[in-house]
PDB file with one MODEL, atoms N, CA, C and O in Angstrom:
MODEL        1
ATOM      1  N   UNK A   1     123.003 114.897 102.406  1.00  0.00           N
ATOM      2  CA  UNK A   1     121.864 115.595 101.855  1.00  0.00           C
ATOM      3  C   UNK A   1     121.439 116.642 102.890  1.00  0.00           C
ATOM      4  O   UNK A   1     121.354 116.320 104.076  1.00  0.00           O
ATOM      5  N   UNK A   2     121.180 117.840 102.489  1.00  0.00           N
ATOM      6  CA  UNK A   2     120.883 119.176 103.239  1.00  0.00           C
ATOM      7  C   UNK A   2     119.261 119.496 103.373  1.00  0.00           C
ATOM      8  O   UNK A   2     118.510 119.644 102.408  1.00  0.00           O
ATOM      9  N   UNK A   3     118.924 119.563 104.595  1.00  0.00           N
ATOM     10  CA  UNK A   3     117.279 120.257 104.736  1.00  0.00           C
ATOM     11  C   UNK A   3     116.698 120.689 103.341  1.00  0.00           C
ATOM     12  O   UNK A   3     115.592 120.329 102.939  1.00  0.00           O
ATOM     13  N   UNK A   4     117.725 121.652 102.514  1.00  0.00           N
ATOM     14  CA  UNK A   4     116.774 122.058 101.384  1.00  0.00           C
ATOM     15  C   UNK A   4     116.543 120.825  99.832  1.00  0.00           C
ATOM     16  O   UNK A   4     115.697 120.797  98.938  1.00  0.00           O
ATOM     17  N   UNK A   5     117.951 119.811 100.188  1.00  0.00           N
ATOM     18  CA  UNK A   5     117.115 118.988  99.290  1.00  0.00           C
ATOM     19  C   UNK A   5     115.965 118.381  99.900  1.00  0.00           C
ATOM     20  O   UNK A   5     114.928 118.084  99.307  1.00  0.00           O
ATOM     21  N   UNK A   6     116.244 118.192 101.284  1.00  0.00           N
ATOM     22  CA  UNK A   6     114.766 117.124 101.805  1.00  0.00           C
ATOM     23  C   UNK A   6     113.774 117.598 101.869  1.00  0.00           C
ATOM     24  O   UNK A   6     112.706 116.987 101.913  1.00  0.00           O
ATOM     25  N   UNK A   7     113.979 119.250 101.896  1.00  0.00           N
ATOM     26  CA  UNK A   7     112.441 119.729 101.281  1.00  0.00           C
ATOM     27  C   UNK A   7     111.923 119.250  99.974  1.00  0.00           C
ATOM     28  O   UNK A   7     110.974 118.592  99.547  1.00  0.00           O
ATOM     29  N   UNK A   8     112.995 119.886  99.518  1.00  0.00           N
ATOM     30  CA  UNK A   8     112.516 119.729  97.730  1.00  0.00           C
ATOM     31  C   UNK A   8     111.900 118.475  97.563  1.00  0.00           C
ATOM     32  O   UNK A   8     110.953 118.333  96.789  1.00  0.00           O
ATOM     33  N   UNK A   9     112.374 117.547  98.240  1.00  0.00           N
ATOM     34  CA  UNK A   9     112.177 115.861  98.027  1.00  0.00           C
ATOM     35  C   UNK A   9     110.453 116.262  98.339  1.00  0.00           C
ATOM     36  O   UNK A   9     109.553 116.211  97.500  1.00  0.00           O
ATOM     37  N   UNK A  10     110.343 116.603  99.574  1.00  0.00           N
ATOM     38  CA  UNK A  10     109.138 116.439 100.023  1.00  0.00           C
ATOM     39  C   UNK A  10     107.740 116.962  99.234  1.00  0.00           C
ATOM     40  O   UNK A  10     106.642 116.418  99.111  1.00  0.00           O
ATOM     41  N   UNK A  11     108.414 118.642  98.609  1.00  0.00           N
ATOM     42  CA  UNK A  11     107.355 119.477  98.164  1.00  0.00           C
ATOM     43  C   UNK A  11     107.112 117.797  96.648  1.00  0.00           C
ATOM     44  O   UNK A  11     106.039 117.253  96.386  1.00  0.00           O
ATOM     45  N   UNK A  12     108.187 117.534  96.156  1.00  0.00           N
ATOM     46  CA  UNK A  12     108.213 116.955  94.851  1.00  0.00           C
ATOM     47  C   UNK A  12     107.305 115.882  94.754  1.00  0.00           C
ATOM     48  O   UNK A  12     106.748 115.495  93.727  1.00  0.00           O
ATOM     49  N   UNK A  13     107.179 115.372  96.033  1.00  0.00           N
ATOM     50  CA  UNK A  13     106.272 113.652  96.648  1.00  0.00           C
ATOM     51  C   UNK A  13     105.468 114.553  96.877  1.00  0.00           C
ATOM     52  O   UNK A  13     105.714 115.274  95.910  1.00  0.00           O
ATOM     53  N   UNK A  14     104.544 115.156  97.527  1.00  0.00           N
ATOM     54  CA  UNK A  14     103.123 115.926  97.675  1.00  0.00           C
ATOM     55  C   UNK A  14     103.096 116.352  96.741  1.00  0.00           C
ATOM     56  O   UNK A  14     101.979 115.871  96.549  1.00  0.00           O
ATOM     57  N   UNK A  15     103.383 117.138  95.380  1.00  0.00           N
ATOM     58  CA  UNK A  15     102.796 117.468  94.298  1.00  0.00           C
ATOM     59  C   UNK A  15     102.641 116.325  93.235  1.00  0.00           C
ATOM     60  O   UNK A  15     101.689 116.492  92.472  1.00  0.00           O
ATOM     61  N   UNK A  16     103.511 115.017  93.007  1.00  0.00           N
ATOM     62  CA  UNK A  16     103.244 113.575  92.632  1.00  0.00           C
ATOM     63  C   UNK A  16     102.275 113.289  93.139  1.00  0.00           C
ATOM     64  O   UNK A  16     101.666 112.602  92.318  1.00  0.00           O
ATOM     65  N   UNK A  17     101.316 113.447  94.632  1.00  0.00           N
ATOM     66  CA  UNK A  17     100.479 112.798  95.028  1.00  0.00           C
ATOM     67  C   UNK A  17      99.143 113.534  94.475  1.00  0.00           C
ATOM     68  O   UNK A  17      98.199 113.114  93.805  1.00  0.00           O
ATOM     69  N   UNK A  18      99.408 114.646  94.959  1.00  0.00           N
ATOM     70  CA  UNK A  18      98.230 115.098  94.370  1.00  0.00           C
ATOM     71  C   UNK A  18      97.962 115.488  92.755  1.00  0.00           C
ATOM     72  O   UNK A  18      96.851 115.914  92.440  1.00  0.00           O
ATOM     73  N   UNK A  19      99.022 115.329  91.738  1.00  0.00           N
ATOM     74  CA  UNK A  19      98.817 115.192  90.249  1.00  0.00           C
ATOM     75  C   UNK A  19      97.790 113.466  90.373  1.00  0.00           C
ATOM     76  O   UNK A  19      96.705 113.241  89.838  1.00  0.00           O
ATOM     77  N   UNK A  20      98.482 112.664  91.109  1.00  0.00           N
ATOM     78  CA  UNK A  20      98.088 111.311  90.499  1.00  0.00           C
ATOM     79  C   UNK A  20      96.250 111.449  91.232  1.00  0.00           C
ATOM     80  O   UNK A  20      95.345 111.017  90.519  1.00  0.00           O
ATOM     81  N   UNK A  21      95.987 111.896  92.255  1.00  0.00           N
ATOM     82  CA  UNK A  21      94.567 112.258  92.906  1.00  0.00           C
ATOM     83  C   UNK A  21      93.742 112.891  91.660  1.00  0.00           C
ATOM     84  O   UNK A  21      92.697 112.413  91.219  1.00  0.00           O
ATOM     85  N   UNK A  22      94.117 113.557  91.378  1.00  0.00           N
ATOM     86  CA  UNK A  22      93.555 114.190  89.658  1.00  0.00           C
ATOM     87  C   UNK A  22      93.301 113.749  89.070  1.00  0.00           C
ATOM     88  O   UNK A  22      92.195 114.010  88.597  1.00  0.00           O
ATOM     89  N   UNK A  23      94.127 112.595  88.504  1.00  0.00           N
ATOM     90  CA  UNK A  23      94.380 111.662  87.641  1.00  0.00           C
ATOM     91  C   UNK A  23      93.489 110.894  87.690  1.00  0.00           C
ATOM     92  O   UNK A  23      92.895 110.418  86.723  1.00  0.00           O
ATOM     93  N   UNK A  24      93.212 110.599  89.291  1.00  0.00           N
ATOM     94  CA  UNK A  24      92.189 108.861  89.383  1.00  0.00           C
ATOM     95  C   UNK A  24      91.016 109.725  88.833  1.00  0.00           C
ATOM     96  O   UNK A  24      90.290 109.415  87.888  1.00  0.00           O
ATOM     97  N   UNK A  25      90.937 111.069  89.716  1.00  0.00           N
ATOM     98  CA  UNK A  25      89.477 111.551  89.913  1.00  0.00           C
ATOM     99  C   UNK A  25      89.026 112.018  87.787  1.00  0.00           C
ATOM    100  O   UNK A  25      87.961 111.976  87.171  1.00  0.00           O
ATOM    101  N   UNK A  26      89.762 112.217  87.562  1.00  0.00           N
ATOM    102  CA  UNK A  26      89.580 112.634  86.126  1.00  0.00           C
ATOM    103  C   UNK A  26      89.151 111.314  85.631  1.00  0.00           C
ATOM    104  O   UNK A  26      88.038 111.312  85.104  1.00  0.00           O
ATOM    105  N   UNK A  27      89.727 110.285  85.675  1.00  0.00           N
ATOM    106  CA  UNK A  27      89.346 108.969  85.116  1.00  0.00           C
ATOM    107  C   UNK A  27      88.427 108.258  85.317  1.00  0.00           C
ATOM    108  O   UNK A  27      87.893 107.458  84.549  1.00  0.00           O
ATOM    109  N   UNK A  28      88.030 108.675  87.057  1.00  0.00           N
ATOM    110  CA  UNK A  28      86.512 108.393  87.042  1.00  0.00           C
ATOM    111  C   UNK A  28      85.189 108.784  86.747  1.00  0.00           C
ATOM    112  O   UNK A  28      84.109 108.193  86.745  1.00  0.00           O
ATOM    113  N   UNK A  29      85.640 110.195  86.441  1.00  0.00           N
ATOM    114  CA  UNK A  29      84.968 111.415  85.983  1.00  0.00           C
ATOM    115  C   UNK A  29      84.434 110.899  84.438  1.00  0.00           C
ATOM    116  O   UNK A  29      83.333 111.059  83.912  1.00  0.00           O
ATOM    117  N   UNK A  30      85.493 110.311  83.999  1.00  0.00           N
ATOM    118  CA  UNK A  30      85.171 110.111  82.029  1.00  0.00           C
ATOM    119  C   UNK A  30      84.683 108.535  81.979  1.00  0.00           C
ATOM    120  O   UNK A  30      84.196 108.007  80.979  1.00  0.00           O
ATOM    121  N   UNK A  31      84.900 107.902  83.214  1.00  0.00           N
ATOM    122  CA  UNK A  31      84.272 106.638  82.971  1.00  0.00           C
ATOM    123  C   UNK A  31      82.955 106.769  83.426  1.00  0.00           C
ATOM    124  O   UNK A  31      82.367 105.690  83.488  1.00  0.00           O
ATOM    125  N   UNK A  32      82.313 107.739  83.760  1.00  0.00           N
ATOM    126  CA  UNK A  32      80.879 107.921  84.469  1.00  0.00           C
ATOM    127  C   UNK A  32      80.340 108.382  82.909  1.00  0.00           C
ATOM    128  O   UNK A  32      79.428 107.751  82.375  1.00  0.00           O
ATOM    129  N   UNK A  33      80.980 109.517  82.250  1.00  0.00           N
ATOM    130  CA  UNK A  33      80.802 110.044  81.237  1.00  0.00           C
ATOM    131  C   UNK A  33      80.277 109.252  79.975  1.00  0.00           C
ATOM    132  O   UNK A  33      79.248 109.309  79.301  1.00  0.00           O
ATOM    133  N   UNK A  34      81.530 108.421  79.942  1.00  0.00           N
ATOM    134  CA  UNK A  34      81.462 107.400  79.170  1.00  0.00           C
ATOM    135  C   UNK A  34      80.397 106.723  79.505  1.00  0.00           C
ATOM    136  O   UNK A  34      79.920 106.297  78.453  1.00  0.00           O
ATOM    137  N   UNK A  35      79.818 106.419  80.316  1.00  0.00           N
ATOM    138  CA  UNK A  35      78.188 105.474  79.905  1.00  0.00           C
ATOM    139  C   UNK A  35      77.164 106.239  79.689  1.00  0.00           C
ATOM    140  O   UNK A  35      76.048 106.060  79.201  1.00  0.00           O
ATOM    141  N   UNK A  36      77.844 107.311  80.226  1.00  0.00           N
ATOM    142  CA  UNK A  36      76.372 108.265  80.103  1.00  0.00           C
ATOM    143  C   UNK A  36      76.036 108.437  78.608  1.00  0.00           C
ATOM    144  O   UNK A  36      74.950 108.144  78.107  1.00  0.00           O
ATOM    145  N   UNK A  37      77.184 108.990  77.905  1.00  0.00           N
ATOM    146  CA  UNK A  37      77.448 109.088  76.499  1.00  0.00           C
ATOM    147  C   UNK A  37      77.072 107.949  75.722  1.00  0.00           C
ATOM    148  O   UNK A  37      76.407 108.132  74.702  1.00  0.00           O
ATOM    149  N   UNK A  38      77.426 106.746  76.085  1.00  0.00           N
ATOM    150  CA  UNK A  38      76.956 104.980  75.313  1.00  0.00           C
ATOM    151  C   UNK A  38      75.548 105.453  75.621  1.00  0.00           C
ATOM    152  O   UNK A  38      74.931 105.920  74.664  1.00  0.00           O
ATOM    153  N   UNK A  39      74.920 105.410  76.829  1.00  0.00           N
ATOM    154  CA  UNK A  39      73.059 105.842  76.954  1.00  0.00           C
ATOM    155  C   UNK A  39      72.581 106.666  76.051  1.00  0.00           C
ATOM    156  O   UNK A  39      71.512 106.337  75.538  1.00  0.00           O
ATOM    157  N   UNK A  40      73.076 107.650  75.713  1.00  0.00           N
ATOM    158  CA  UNK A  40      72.488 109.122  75.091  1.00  0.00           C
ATOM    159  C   UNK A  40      72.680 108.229  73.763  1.00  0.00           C
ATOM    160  O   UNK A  40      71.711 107.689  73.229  1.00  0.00           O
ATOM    161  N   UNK A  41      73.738 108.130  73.361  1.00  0.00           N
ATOM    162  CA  UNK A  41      74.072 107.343  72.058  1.00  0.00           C
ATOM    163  C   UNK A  41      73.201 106.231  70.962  1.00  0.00           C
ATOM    164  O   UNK A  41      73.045 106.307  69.744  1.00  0.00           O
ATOM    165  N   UNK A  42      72.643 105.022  72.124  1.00  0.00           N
ATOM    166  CA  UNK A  42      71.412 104.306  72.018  1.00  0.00           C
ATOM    167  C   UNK A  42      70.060 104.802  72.232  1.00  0.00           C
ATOM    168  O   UNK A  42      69.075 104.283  71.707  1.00  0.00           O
ATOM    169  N   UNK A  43      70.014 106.035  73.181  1.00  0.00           N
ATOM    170  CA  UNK A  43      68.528 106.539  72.805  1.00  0.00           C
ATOM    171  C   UNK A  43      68.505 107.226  71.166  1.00  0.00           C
ATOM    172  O   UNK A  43      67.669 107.112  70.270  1.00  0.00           O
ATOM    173  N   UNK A  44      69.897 108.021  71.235  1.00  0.00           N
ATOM    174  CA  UNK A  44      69.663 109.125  69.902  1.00  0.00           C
ATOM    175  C   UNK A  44      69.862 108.112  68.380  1.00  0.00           C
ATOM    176  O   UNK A  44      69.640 108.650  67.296  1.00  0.00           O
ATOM    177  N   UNK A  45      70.283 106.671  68.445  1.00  0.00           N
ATOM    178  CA  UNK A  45      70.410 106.331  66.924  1.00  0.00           C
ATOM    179  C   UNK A  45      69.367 106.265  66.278  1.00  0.00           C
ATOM    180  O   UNK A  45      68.256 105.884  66.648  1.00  0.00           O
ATOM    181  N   UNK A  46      69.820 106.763  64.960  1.00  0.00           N
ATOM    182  CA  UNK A  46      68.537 106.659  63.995  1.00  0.00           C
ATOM    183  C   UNK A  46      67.928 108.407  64.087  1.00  0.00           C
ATOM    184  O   UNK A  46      66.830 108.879  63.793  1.00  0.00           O
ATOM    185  N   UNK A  47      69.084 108.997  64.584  1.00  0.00           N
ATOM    186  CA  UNK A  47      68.174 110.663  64.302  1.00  0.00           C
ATOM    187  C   UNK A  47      69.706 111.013  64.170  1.00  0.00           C
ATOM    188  O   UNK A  47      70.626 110.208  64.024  1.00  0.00           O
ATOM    189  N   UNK A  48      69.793 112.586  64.265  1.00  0.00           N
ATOM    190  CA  UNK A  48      71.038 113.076  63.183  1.00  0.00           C
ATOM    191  C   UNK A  48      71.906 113.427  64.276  1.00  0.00           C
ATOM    192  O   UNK A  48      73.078 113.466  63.903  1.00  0.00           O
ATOM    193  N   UNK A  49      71.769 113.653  65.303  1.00  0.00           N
ATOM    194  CA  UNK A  49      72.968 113.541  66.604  1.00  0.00           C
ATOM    195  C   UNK A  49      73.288 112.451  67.216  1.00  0.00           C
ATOM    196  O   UNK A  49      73.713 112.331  68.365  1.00  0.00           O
ATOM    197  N   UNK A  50      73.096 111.712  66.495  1.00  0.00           N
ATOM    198  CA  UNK A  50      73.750 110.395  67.166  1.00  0.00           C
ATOM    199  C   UNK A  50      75.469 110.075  66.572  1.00  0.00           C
ATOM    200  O   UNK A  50      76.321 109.274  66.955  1.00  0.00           O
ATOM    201  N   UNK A  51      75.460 110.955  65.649  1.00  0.00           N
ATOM    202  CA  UNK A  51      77.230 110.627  65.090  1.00  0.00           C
ATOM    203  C   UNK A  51      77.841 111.977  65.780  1.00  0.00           C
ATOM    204  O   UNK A  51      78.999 111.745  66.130  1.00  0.00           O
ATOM    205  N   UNK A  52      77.529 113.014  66.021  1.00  0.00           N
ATOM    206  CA  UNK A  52      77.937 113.433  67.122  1.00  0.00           C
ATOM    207  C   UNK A  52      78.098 113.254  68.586  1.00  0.00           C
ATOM    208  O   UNK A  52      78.829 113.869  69.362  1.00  0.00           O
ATOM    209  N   UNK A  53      76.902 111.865  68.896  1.00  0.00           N
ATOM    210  CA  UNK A  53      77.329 111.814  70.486  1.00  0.00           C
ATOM    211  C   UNK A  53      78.544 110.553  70.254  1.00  0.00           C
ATOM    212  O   UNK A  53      79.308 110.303  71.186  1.00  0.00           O
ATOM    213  N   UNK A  54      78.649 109.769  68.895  1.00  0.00           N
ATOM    214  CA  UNK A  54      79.584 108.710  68.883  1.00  0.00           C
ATOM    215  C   UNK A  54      80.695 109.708  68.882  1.00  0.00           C
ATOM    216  O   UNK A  54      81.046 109.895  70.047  1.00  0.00           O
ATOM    217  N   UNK A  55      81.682 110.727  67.680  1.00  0.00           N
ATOM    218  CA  UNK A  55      82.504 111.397  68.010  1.00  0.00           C
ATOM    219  C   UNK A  55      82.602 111.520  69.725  1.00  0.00           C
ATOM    220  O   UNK A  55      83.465 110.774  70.186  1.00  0.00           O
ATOM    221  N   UNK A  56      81.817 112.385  70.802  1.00  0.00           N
ATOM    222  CA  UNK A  56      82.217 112.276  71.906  1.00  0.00           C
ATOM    223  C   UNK A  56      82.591 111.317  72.536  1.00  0.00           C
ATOM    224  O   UNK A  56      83.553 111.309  73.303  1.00  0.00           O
ATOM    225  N   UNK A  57      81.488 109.919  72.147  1.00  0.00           N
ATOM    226  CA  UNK A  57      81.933 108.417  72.821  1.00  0.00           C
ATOM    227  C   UNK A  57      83.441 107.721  73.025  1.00  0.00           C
ATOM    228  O   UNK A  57      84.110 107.057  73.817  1.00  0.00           O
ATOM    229  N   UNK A  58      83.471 108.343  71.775  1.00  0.00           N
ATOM    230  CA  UNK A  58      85.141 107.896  70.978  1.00  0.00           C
ATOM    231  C   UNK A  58      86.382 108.994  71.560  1.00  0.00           C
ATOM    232  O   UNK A  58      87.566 108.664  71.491  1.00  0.00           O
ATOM    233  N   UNK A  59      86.145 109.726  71.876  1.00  0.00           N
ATOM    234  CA  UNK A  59      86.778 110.744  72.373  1.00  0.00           C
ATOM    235  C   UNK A  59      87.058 110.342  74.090  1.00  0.00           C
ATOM    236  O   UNK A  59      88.121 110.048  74.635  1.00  0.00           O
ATOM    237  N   UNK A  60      85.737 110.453  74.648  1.00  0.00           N
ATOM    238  CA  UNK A  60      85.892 110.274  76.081  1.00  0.00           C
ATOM    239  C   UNK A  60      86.405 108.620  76.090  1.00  0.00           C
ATOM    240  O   UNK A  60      87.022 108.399  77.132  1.00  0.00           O
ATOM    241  N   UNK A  61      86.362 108.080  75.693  1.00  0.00           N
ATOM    242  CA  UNK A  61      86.657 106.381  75.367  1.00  0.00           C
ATOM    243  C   UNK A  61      88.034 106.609  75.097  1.00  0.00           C
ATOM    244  O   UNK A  61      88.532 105.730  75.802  1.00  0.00           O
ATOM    245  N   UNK A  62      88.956 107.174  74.572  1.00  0.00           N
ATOM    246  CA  UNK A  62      90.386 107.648  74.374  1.00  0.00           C
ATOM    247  C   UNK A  62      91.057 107.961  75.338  1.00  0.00           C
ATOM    248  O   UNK A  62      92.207 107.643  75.639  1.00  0.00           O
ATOM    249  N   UNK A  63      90.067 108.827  76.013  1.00  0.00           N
ATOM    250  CA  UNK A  63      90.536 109.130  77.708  1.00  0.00           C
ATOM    251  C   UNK A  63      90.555 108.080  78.419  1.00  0.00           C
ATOM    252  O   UNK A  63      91.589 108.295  79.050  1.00  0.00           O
ATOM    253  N   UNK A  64      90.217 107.200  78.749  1.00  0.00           N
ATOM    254  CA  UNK A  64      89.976 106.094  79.380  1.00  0.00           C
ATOM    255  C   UNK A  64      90.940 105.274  78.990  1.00  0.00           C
ATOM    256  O   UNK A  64      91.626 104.629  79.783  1.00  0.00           O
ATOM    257  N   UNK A  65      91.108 105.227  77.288  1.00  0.00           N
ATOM    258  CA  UNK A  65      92.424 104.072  76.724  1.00  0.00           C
ATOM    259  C   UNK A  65      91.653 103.048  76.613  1.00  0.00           C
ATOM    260  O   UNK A  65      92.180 101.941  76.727  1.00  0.00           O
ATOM    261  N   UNK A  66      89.978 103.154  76.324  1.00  0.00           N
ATOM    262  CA  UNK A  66      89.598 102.381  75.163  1.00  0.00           C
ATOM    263  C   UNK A  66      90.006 102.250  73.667  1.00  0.00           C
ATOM    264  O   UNK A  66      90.128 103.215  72.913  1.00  0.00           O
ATOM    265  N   UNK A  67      90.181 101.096  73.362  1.00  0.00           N
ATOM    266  CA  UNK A  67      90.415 100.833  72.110  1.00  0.00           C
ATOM    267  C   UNK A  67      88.830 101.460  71.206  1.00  0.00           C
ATOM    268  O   UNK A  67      87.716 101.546  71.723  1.00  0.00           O
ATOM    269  N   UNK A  68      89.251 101.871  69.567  1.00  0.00           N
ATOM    270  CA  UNK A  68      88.177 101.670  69.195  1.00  0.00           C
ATOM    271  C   UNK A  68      87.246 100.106  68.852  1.00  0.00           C
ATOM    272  O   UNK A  68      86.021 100.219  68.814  1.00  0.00           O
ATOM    273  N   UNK A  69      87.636  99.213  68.702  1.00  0.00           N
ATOM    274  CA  UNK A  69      86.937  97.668  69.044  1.00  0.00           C
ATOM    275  C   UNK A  69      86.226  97.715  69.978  1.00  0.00           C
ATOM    276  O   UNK A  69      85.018  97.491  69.905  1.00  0.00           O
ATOM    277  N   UNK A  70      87.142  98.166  71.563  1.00  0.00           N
ATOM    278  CA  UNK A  70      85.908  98.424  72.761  1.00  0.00           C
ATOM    279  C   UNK A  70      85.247  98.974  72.813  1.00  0.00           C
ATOM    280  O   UNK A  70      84.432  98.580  73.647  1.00  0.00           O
ATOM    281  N   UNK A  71      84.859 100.261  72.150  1.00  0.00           N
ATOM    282  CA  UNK A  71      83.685 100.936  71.987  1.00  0.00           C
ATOM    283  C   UNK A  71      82.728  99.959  71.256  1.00  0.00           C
ATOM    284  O   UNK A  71      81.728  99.326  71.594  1.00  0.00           O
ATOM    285  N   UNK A  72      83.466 100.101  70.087  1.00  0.00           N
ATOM    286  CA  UNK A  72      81.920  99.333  69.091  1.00  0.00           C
ATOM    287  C   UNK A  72      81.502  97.870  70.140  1.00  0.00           C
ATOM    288  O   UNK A  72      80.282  97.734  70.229  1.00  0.00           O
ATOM    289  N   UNK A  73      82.219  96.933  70.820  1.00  0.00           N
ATOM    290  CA  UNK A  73      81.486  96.030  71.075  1.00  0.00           C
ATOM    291  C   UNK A  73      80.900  96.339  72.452  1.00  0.00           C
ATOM    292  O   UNK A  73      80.176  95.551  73.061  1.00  0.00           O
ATOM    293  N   UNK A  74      81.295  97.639  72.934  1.00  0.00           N
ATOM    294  CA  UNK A  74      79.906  97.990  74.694  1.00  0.00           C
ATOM    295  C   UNK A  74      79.132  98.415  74.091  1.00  0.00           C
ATOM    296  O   UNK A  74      78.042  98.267  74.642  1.00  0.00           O
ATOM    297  N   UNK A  75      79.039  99.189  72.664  1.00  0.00           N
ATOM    298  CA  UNK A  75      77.920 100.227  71.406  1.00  0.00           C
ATOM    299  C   UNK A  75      77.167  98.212  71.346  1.00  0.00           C
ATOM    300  O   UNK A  75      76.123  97.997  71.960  1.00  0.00           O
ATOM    301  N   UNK A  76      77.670  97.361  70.793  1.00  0.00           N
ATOM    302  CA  UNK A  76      76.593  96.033  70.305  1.00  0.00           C
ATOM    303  C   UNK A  76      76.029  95.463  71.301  1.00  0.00           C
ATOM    304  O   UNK A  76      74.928  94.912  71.273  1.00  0.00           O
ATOM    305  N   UNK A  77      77.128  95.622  72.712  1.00  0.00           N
ATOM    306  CA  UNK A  77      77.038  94.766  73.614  1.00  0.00           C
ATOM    307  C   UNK A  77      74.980  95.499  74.442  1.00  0.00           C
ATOM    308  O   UNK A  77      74.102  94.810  74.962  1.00  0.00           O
ATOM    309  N   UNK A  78      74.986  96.331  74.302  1.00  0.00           N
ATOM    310  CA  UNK A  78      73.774  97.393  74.543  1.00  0.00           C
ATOM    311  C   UNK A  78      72.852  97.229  73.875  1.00  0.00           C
ATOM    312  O   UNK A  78      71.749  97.056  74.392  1.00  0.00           O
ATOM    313  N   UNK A  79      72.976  97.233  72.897  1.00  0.00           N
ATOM    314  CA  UNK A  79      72.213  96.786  71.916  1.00  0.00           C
ATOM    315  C   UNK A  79      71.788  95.772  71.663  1.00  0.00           C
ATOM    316  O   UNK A  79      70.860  95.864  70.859  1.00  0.00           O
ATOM    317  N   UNK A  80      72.072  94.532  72.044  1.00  0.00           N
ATOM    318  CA  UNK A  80      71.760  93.186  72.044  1.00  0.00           C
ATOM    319  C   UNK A  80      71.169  92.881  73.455  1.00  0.00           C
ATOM    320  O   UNK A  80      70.574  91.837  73.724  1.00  0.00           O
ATOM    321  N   UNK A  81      71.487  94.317  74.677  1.00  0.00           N
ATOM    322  CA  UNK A  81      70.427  93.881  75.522  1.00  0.00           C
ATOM    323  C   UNK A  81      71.377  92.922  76.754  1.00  0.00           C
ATOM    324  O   UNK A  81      70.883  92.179  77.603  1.00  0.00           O
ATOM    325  N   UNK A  82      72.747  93.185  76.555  1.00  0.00           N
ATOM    326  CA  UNK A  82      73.497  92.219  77.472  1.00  0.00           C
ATOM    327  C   UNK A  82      74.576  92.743  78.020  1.00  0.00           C
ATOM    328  O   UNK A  82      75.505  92.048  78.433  1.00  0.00           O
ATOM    329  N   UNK A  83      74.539  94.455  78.091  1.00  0.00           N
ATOM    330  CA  UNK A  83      75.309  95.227  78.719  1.00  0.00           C
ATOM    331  C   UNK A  83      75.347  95.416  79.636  1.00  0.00           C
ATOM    332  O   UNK A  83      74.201  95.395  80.084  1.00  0.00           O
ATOM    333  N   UNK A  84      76.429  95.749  80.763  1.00  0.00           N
ATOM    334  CA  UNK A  84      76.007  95.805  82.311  1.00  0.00           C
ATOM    335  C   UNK A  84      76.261  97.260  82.271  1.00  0.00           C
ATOM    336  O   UNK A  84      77.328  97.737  81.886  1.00  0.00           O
ATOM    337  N   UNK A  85      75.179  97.997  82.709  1.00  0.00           N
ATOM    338  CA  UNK A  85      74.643  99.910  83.521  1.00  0.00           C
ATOM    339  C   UNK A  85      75.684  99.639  84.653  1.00  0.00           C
ATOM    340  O   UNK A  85      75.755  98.692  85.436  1.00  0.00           O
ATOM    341  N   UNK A  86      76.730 101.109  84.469  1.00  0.00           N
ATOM    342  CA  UNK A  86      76.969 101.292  85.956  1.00  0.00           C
ATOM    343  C   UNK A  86      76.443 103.037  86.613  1.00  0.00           C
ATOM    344  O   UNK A  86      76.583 103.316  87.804  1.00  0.00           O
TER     345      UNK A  86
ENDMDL
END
């Protein structure tokens, strides 16, 4: 193997590292989102943007690789007053 594959190797492992750095940071980004969105969600039910902040819920919840089941039961689990805030 020649210097220019062991570059290539190298540039290929530092751009893997920093895609997957993105990756976490994006995921923590939509899991912050995501409660924020469940909050907004339980203040707004019962007025006419509340099926628009669920569309987003469900959306940013996709990002994450929530199921829809897991939404609706952190949406009851809140609602019943036995959800854990992060």
């Amino acid at each position: 193997m020649g210097k220019a594959d062991a570059d290539f190797i190298k540039g290929y492992i530092k751009e893997r590292e920093k895609q997957n750095k993105i990756l976490v940071d994006t995921r923590k980004r939509a899991i912050k989102r995501y409660f924020y969105l469940l909050d907004k969600y339980i203040k707004m039910l019962g007025t006419a943007k509340y099926s628009i902040i669920l569309g987003h819920l469900v959306c940013v919840g996709e990002i994450i690789g929530y199921s829809h089941k897991k939404i609706k039961a952190d949406i009851n689990k809140v609602l019943k007053g036995t959800g854990d805030k992060k």
